[in-house]
C-alpha positions in Angstrom: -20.8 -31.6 -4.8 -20.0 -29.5 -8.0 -19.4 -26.0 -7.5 -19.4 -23.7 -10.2 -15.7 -21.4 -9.9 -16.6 -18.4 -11.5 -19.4 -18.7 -8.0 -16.2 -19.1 -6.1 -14.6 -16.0 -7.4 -18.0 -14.0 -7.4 -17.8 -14.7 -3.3 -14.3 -13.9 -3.0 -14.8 -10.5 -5.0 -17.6 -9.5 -3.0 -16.2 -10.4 -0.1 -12.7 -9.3 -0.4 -14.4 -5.7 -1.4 -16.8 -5.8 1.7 -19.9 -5.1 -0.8 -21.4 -5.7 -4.2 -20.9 -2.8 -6.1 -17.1 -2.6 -4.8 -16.7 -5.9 -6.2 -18.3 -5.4 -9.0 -16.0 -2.3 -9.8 -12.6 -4.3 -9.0 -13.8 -7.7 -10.9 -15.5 -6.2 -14.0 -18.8 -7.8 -13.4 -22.3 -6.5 -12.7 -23.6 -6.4 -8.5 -26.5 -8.5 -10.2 -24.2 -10.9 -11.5 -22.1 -11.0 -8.5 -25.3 -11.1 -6.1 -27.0 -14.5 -8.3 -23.5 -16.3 -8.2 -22.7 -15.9 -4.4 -26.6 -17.3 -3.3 -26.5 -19.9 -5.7 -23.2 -20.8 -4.1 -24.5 -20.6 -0.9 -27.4 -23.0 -2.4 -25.3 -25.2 -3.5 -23.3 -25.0 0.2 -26.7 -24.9 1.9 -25.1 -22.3 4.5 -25.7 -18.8 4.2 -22.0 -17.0 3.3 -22.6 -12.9 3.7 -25.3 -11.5 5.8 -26.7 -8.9 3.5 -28.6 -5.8 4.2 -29.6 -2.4 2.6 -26.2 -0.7 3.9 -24.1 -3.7 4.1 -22.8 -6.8 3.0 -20.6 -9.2 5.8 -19.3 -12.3 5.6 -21.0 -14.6 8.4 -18.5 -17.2 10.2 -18.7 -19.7 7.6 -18.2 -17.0 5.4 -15.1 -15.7 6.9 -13.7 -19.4 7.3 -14.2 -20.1 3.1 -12.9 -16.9 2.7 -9.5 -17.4 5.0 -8.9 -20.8 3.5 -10.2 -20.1 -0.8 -7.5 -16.9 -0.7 -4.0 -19.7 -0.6 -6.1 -22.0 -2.8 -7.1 -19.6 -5.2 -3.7 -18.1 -5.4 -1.9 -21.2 -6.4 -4.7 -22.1 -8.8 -4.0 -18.9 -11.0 0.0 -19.5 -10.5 -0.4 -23.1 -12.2 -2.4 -21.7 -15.0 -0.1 -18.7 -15.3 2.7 -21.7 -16.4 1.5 -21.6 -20.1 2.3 -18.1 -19.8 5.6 -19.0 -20.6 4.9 -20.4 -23.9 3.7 -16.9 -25.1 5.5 -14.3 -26.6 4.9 -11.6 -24.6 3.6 -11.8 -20.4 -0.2 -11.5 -20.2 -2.4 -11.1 -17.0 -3.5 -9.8 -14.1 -0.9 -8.2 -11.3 -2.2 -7.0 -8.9 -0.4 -4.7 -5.7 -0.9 -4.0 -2.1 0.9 -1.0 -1.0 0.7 1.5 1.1 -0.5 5.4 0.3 2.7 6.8 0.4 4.3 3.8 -2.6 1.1 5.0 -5.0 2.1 8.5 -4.6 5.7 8.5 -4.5 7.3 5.3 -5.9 4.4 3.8 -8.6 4.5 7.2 -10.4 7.9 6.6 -11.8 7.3 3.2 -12.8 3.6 2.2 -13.7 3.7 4.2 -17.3 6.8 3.0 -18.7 5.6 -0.7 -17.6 2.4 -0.7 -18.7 3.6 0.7 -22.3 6.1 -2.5 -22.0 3.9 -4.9 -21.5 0.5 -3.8 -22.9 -1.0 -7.4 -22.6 -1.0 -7.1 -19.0 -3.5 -5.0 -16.9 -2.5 -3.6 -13.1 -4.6 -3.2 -10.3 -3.2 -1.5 -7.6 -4.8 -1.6 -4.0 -3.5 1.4 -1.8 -3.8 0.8 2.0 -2.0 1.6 4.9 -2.9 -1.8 7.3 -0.7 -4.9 6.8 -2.1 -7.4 5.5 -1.3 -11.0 3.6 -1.3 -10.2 0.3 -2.0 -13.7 -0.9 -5.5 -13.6 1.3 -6.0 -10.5 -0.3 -5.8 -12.0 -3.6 -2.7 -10.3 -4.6 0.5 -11.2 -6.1 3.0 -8.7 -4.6 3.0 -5.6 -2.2 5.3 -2.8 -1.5 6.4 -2.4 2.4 9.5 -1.3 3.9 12.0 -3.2 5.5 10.8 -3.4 9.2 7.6 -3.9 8.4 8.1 -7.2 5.7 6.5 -10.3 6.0 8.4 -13.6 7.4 8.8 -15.7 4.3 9.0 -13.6 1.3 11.4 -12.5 -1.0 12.1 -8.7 -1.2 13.2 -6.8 -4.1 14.7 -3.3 -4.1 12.3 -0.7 -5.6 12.1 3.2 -5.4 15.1 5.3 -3.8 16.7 3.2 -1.9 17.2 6.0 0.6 14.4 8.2 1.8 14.3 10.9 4.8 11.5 12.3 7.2 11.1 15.9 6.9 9.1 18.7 9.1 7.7 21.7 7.4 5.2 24.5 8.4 3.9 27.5 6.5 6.3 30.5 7.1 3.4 32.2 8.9 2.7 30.2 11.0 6.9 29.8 11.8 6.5 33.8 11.8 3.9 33.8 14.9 5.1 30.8 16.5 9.2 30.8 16.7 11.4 28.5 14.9 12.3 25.4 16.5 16.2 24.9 16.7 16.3 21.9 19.1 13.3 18.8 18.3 12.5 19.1 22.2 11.5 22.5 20.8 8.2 20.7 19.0 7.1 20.2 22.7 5.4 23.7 22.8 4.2 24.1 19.0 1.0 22.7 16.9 2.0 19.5 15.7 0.0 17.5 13.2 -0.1 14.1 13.4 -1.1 10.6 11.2 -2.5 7.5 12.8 -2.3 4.0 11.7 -5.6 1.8 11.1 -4.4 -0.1 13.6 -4.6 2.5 15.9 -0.7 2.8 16.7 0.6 6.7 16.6 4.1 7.1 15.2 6.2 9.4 17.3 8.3 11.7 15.6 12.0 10.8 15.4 14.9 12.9 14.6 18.8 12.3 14.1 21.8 14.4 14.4 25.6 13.0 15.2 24.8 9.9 16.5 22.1 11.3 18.8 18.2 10.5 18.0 15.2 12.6 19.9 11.8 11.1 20.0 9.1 13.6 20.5 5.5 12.8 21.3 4.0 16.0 20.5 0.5 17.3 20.0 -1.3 19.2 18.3 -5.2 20.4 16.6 -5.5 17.5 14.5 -4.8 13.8 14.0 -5.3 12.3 10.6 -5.4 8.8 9.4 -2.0 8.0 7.8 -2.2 7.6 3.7 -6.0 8.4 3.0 -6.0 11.7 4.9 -2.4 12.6 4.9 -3.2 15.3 1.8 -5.8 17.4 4.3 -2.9 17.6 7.1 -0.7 19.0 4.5 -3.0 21.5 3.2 -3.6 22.3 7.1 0.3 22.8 7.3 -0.1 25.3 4.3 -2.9 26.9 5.8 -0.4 28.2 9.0 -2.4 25.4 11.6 1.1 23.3 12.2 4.3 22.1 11.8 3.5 19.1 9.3 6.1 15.6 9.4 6.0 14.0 6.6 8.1 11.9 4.0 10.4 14.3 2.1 9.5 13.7 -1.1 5.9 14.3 -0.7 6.6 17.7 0.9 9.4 18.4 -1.8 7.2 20.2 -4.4 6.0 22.7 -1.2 9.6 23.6 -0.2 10.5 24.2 -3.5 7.4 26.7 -3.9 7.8 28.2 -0.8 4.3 27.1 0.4 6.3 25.0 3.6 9.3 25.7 5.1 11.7 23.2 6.1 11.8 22.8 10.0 14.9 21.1 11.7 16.6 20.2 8.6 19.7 18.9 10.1 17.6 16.8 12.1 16.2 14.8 9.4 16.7 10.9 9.7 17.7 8.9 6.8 16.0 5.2 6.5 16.0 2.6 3.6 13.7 2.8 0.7 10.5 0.3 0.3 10.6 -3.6 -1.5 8.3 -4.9 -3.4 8.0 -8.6 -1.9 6.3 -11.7 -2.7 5.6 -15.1 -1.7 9.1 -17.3 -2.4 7.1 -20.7 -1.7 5.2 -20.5 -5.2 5.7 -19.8 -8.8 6.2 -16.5 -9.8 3.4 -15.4 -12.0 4.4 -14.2 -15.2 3.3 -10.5 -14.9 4.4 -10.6 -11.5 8.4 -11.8 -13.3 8.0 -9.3 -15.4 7.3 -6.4 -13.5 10.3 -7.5 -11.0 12.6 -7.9 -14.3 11.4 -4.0 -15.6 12.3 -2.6 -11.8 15.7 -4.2 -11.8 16.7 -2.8 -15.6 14.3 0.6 -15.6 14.5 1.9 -11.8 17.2 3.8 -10.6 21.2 3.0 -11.1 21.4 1.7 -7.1 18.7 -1.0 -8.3 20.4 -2.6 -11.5 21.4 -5.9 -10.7 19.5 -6.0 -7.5 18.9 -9.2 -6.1 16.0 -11.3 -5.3 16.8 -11.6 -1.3 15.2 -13.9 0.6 13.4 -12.9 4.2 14.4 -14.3 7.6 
C-alpha cells in the first residue's frame, strides 16, 4: 500500500490541533488542503480516521491508535533527515516547544529574541499549556517543566533563574478592609483566589519560614484555570476581590507599582527554576542543539557551563 506522507502529516496536524482550521494555522496549509489529504488517506486506509461534524473534528479509535503510534515514528523520521543539517553552515528548521503558561511569560521572554536574531534560518513554534504531556506525541522536540514534574528518560538542561519563589499579594484595599495576615493559618478567614490544573488537581498553598512549612487549603470567590486564566485572577487581586498566590516574578511589576501588596513575605518558599528537557534516546535535532548551546552561553551566569543531566 503507498501512502502519500505529506497525507500522513495532514492527519497528524489536524489531529494533533483537534480541528481543521487549527491545523491549518499551526502547519501553514489551507483546511481545504488539510481536509482532501486526511480522506484520501483514509481512502487509501479504507477506515474512516476523524469523525467530522459542523462543530467538531475527533479522531475515531483507529484514529487515535495511528495517531499514538505516527507521533515516535514521525519524530525519528525528521531527526534522521535533520543529520544533513550538519553539513550546513548555519542550523535550519523547525523547533518546536511545549511549555507551560508561566515559561512563555516569564522565562521565553528573555531568550526567544536574541535566539531567533542568532539563528534566523530557524523558525520557533511554541505551544503553551499547562497539562503534561509527551512531547514527542505531541510532535515536539523539547519542553520546559520543572524538576518534580520531568519526564523519566530525558535529559534536562538548566534554563531561566535557577531559583524562583511563590509570592501572595492583594490590593491594599482590600488588605485595608480585611486585616493583614501575619501568620499563613491567617489565610483561613480571608478571600483567597485560587488556579486549578487541567487535570483537575488544586495546588494548596505552601509557605516556609525557619525550617517550618504551613499548607493552607483556603478558599475563596473564584477558582481559575492555572496558565490560560491566571491574568483575570490577578486583575481580580488588583480589583480588592483577594489575596492572589502567584509566581513572584509575574506579580513583581504589581509590587513595584503599588497595584499589590506583598502578603507574608517572610513566608515565601524558595524552589528550583524550570529545564528545558528532551528525549536522550534520539539525535538531537539541529535547532533543537542549537537552542540548548545559546541557553548555556546567553542565559544567566548560574547557567554557563551547565550540563546536559540525564533523568532517573
Amino acid at each position: 500500500m503507498k501512502i502519500d506522507l505529506n497525507d500522513l502529516h495532514a492527519f497528524m496536524a489536524v489531529a494533533r490541533a483537534g480541528g481543521f482550521r487549527d491545523g491549518a494555522r499551526a502547519s501553514g496549509a489551507s483546511p481545504s488542503g488539510l481536509s482532501e489529504a486526511v480522506s484520501r488517506l483514509e481512502t487509501r486506509l479504507g477506515v474512516r480516521l476523524l469523525n467530522r461534524t459542523t462543530r467538531s473534528v475527533a479522531a475515531t479509535e483507529a484514529g487515535e491508535r495511528l495517531f499514538e503510534r505516527l507521533g515516535p515514528v514521525m519524530s525519528e523520521m525528521e531527526a534522521a533527515l535533520d543529520v544533513v543539517n550538519g553539513f550546513r553552515d548555519r542550523p535550519a528548521g523547525t523547533l518546536r516547544l511545549n511549555v507551560p503558561v508561566s515559561a512563555a511569560r516569564l522565562v521565553l521572554p528573555a531568550i526567544v529574541p536574541g535566539f531567533l536574531a542568532a539563528f534566523p534560518d530557524i523558525r520557533l513554534e511554541v505551544i503553551a499549556e499547562d497539562s503534561f504531556v509527551d512531547v514527542l506525541a505531541a510532535g515536539c522536540d523539547a519542553g520546559i517543566r520543572y524538576d518534580e514534574r520531568l519526564e523519566q528518560d530525558m535529559i534536562a538542561v538548566p534554563i531561566g533563574p535557577r531559583m524562583q519563589r511563590f509570592a501572595a499579594g492583594a490590593a491594599p484595599a482590600y488588605l485595608d478592609r480585611r486585616g493583614r495576615p501575619e501568620h499563613p493559618r491567617d489565610l483561613l478567614h480571608h478571600a483567597c483566589l485560587h488556579g486549578r490544573f487541567s487535570s483537575g488537581a488544586m495546588p494548596a498553598w505552601e509557605f516556609e519560614r525557619d525550617g517550618e512549612i504551613v499548607t493552607v487549603d483556603a478558599t475563596g470567590p473564584l477558582l481559575v484555570s492555572v496558565g490560560t486564566a491566571t491574568d483575570l485572577a490577578v486583575e481580580a487581586a488588583i480589583a480588592g476581590t483577594g489575596i492572589i498566590f502567584l509566581f513572584e516574578d509575574w506579580l513583581r511589576p504589581y509590587f513595584q507599582s503599588g497595584a499589590l501588596e506583598p502578603v507574608l513575605e517572610p513566608w515565601w518558599q524558595r524552589f528550583s527554576g524550570p529545564f528545558l528537557y528532551y528525549p536522550g534516546r534520539r539525535l538531537v535535532p539541529a535547532p533543537l542543539r542549537a537552542f540548548i548551546d545559546f541557553i548555556k552561553t546567553s542565559g544567566p551566569r548560574s547557567l554557563a557551563g551547565a550540563e546536559d543531566r540525564p533523568l532517573r
